[in-house]
C-alpha positions in Angstrom: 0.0 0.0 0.0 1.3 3.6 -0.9 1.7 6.0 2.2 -1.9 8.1 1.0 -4.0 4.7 1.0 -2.2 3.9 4.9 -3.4 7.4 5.5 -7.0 6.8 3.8 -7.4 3.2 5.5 -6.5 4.7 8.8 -8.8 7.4 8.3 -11.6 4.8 8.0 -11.2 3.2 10.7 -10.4 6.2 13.3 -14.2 7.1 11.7 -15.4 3.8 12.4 -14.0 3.9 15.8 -15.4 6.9 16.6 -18.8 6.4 15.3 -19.7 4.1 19.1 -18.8 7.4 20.5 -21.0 9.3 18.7 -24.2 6.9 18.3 -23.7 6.7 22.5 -23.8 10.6 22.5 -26.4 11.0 20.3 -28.9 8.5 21.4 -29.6 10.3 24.9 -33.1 10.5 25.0 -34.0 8.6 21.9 -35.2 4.9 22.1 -32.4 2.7 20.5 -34.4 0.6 17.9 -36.0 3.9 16.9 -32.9 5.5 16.5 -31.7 2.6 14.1 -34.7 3.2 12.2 -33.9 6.6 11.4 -30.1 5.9 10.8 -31.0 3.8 7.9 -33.5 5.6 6.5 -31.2 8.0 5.6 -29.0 5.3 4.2 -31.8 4.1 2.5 -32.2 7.7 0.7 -29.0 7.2 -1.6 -31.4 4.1 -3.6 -32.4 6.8 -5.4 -28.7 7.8 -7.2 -27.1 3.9 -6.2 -28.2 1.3 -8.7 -29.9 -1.9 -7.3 -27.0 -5.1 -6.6 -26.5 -7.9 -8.7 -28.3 -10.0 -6.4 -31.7 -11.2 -5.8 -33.9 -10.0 -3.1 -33.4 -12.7 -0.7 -30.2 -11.8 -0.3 -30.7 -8.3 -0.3 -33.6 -8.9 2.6 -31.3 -11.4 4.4 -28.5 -8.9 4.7 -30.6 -6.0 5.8 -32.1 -8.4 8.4 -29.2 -10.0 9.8 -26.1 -7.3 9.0 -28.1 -4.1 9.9 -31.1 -4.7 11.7 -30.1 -7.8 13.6 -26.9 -5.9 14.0 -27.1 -2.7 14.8 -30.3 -3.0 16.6 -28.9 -5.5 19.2 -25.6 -3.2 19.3 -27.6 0.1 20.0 -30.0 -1.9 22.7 -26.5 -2.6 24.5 -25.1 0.4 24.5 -28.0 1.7 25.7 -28.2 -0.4 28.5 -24.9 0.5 29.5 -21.9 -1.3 28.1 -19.5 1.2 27.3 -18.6 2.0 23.7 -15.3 1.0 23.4 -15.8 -2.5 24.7 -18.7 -2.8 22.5 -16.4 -2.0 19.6 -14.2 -5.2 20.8 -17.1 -7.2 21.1 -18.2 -7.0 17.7 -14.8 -8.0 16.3 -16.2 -11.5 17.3 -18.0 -11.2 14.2 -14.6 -12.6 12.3 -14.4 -15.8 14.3 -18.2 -15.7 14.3 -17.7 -16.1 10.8 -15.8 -19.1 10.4 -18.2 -20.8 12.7 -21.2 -19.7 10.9 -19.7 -20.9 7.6 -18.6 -24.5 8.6 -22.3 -25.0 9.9 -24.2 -23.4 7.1 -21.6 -23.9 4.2 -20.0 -27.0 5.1 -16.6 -24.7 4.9 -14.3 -26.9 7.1 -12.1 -24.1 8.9 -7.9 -24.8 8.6 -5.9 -25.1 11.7 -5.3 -21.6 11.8 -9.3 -20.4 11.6 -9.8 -22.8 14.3 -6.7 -21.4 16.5 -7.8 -18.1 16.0 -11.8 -19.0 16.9 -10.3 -20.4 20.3 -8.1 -17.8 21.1 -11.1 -15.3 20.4 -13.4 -17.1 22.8 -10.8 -16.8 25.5 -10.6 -13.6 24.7 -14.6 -13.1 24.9 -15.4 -15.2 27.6 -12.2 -12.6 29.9 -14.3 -9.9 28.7 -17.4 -10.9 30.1 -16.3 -12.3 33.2 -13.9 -9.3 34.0 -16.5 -6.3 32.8 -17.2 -3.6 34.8 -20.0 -2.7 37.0 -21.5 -0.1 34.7 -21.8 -3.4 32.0 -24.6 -5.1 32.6 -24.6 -9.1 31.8 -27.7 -8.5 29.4 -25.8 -5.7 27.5 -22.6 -8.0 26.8 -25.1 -10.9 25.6 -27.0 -8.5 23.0 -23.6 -7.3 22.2 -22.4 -10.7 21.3 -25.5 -11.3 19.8 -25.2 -8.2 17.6 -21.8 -10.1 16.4 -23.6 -13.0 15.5 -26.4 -11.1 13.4 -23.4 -9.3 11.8 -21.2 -13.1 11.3 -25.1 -14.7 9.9 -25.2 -11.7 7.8 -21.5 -12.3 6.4 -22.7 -15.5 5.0 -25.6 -14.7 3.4 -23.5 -12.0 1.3 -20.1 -14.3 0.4 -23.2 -16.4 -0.8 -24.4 -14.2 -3.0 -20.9 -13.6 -4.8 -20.4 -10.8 -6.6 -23.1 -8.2 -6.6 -21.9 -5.3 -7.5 -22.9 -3.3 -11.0 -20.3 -1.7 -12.8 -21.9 1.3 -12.9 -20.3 4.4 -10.6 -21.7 4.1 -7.0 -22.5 0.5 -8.1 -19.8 -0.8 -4.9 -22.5 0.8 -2.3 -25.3 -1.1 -4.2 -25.5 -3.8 -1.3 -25.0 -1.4 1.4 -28.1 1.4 0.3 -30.4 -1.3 -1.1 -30.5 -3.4 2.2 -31.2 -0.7 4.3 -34.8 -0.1 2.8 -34.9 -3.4 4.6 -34.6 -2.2 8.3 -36.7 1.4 9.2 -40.5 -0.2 8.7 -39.4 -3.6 11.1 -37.3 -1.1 13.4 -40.2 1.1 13.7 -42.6 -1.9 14.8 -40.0 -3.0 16.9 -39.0 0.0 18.4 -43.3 0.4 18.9 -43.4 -3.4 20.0 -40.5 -3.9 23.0 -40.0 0.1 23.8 -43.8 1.5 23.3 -45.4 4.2 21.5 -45.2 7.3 24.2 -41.4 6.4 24.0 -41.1 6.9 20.5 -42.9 10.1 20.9 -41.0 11.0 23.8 -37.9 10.5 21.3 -39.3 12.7 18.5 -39.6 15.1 21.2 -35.8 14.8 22.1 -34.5 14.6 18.6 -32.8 18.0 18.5 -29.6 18.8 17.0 -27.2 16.1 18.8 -29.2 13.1 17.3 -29.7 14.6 14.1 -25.6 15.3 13.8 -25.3 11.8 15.2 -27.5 10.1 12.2 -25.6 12.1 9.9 -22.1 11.2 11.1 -23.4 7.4 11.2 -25.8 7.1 7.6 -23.6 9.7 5.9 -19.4 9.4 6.8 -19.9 5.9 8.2 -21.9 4.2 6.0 -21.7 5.7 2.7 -18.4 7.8 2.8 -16.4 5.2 4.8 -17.4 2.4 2.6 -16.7 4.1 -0.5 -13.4 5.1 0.3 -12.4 1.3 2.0 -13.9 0.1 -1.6 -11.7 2.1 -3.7 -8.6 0.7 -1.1 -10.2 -3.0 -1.7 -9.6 -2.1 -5.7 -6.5 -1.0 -5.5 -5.0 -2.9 -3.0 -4.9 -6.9 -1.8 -7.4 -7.5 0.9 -4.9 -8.6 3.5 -3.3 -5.3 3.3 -6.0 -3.5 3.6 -8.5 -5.4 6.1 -6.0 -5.5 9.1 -6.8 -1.9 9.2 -10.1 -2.1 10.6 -8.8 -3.9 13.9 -7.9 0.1 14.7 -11.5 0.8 14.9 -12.0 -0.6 18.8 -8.6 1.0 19.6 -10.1 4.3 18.5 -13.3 3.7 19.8 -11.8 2.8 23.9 -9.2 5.6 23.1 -11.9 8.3 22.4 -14.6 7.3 25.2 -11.6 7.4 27.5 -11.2 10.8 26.7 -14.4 12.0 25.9 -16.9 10.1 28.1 -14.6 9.1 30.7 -14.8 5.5 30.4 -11.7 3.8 31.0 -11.7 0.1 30.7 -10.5 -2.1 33.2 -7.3 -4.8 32.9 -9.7 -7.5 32.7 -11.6 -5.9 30.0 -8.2 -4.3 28.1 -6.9 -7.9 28.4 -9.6 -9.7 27.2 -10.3 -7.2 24.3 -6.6 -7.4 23.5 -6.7 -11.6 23.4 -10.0 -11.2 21.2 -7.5 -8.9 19.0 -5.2 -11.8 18.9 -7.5 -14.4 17.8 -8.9 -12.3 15.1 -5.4 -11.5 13.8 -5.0 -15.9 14.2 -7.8 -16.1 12.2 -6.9 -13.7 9.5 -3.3 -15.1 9.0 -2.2 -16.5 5.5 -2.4 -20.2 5.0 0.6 -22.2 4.0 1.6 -22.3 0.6 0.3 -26.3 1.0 -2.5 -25.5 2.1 -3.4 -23.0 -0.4 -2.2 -25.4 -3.5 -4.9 -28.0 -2.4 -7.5 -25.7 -2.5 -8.3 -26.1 1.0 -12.3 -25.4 1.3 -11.9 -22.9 4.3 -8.4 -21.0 3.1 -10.1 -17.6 1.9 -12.7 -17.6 4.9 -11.4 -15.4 7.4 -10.2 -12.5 4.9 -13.6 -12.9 2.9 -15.6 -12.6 6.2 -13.2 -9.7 7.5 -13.5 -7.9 4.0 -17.4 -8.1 3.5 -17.8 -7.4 7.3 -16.0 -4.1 7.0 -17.3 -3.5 3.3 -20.7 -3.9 4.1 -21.6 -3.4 7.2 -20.9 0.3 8.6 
């Protein structure tokens, strides 16, 4: 990678990083599954200049269910709840062993020795997490978490399924993305009006002044459809193992910045566990032996597929 696309993949993921910080600081007040709704309705506006994915609309349904409702519902209930941001961030990176789980149950893709290295070492690393976390993380928030990295893994299937789906038309890398989201805001809204009730949603409209509406916008609009076209153009340019590693500086930006913005340091058992889940994630990710490759080992392109779509499609 040239020195302006480290500079451009770093810049990704300090906005992915961020964006925990921002959905935690912008949701004050406004009921979390109602919140997701409005997020991706504003994702969902760019249909109109993004033309529709190669890809039928079971897939397209399946990923807005699993990768952004599933998701990001479940992941805005936690934070909600509590858990801080930056150990939410290192929760979801369970999504890449997640993955390679997923895959050898639903695929039949049998995981090489170092996938299945790397899914142990991440559920060390998960289970220190939950056992060390901090008083102000409630057990219920680090399951929904976890939960939110299983929706996210499920949804990671469903797309490496799909295969291509892009149209080569400009914008046609976001096609996935946009068209999924007209997915999420109706079943968020019944939701949101289901679990969290009516007079909170119109307790939320009432709150939803300028910090949630700069929130959504930092979230639908740099996140989602900024961040992703800009780590597309690095995917095209680049080899996916150099560029997907970069994402694992998302949670480091995310504790980094609720440290120093919210306060929320967290503690060694959480910093230790986060940093083993790290490791097993990295495990996961790491190149198969040139044997291995030769004999077109079923699982050998898992773990950088999942860790590519997951940051490609995802945000």
């Amino acid at each position: 990678m040239t020195r302006r696309d480290m500079l451009l993949a770093a810049a990704v993921a300090t906005l992915w990083g961020f964006n925990f910080v921002v959905i935690d600081w912008g949701m004050r007040g406004i009921p979390p599954l109602f919140f997701v709704a409005v997020r991706f309705s504003v994702v969902a506006l760019a249909a109109v200049v993004v033309p529709r994915p190669l890809a039928n609309w079971k897939t397209v349904v399946g990923v807005g269910l699993f990768m952004s409702l599933g998701q990001f519902g479940l992941l805005y209930t936690s934070i909600a709840l509590g858990l801080q941001p930056g150990i939410a961030a290192l929760l979801l990176q369970a999504q890449v062993v997640l993955t390679i789980v997923v895959a050898a149950l639903a695929l039949r893709e049998r995981p090489n020795r170092m996938q299945t290295i790397g899914v142990l070492v991440g559920t060390v690393g998960l289970g220190v997490v939950a056992l060390g976390r901090g008083g102000d993380a409630p057990a219920l928030a680090v399951v929904l978490c976890l939960l939110a990295a299983l929706s996210w893994a499920i949804g990671n299937v469903i797309s490496r399924q799909a295969g291509p789906v892009a149209p080569a038309k400009r914008l046609g890398a976001l096609s996935l993305t946009v068209w999924s989201s007209l997915v999420v805001p109706l079943p968020a809204l019944g939701l949101s009006a289901l679990i969290e009730g009516p007079d909170a949603i119109a307790a939320g409209i009432a709150a939803f002044g300028w910090r949630p509406i700069l929130s959504t916008l930092y979230t639908a609009g740099l996140c989602t459809l900024v961040g992703y076209a800009i780590f597309n153009a690095l995917l095209a340019r680049n080899r996916s193992a150099s560029v997907v590693p970069w994402v694992l500086l998302a949670p480091v930006v995310a504790m980094a910045s609720a440290a120093l913005l919210l306060g929320q340091v967290p503690n060694a058992w959480e910093t230790a566990g986060g940093l083993v889940l790290v490791a097993g994630v990295f495990v996961a990710n790491a190149p198969v032996g040139r044997r291995a490759v030769r004999g077109g080992h079923p699982g050998r392109d898992l773990p950088r597929a999942a860790a590519t779509e997951s940051a490609r499609t995802a945000r």
